[in-house]
N, C-alpha and C positions, 0 to 999 in steps of 0.2 A: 504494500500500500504506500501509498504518494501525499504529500499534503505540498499542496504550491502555496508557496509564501511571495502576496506580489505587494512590491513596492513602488507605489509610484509619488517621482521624484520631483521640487521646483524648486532650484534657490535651496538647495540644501547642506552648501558646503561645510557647516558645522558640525553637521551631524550624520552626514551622508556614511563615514566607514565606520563610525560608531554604532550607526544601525545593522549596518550587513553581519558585521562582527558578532555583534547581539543574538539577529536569525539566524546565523550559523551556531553560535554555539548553546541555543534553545535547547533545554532537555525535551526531547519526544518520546511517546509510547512505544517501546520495544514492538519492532518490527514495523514502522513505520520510517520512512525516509523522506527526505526532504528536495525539493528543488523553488529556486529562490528566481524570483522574477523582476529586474528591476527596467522601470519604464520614466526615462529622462524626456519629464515633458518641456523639453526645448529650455531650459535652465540659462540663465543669462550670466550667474553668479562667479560661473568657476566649477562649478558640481559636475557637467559634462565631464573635464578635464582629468577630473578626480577620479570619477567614475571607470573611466578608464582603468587608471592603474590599480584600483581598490578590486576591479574583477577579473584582471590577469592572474592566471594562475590557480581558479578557482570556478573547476569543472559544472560545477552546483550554482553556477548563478549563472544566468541569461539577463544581457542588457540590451533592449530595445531604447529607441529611440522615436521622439518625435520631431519634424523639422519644423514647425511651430508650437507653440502651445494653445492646447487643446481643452485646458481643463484636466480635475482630477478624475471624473467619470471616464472621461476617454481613454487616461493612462490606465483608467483599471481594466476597462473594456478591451481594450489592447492587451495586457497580459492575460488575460481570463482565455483570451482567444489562443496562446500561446500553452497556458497551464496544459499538464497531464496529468496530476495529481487526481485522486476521488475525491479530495479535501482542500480546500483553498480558505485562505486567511488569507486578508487584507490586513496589512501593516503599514502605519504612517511614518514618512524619513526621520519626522522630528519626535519618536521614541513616546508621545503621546501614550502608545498603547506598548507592555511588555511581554518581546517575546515569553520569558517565561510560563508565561501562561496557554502557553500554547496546549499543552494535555491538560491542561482542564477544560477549553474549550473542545476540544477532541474528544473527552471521555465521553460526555452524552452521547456522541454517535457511535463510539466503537463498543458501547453497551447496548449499543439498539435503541436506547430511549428517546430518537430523534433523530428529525432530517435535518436540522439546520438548526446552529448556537450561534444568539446574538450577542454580543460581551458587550458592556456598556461600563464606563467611569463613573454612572451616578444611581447605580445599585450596587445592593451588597455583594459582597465576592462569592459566596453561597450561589450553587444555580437554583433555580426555579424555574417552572411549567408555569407556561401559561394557555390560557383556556381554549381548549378548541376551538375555530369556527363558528361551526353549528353549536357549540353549548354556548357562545356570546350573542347570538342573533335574538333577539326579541323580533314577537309575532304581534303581527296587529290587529285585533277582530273587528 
């Protein structure tokens, strides 16, 4: 099994090899591997330049590019279209979100308890269900 980690990049020279460094060295669930996705939405800063020499060398990461910028939806759209992973995680360049948490966001699915984990910073670290569909829909008579 696969989990693609995509990164999409603008204006990140601060942080840009601090992060890749991060998703690489992410603990994952035993038997799960990793491929890292980074998508340089036309960066003005210096980060292209960077980018470069931060993924020579380093089989597990693919760096696309864009020749203008497009937006962050686009860079994700762009890696997603790339991804081979069954599991993708979106990661922000500026560390916002920790890989570490990555097999926590993974366990609900590789326990079957779920098709998709959304991680948020302004709930508790604890997962939770949330309610079906059909059990939120109110009827009208």
């Amino acid at each position: 099994m696969r989990l693609s980690i995509i990164i999409p990049i603008y204006n990140e020279k601060y942080t840009v090899e601090q992060v890749i460094d991060e998703v690489l060295a992410a603990p994952l669930p035993e038997g799960i591997e990793r491929e890292v996705i980074v998508v340089d939405d036309a960066s003005t800063d210096g980060t292209s330049h960077l980018l470069a020499g931060i993924v020579a060398g380093r089989p597990q990461v693919t760096l696309l590019r864009h020749e203008r910028n497009r937006g962050k939806g686009a860079a994700i759209r762009t890696a997603v279209q790339h991804a081979t992973g069954q599991y993708i995680v979106v990661q922000d360049a500026d560390l916002e979100y920790d890989p570490k948490d990555y097999a926590r966001l993974l366990a609900p699915m590789l326990a079957g308890e779920a098709d998709v984990v959304y991680g948020s910073r302004f709930v508790p670290r604890e997962s939770r269900r949330v309610l079906y569909f059909w059990h939120s829909v109110a009827t009208v008579s």
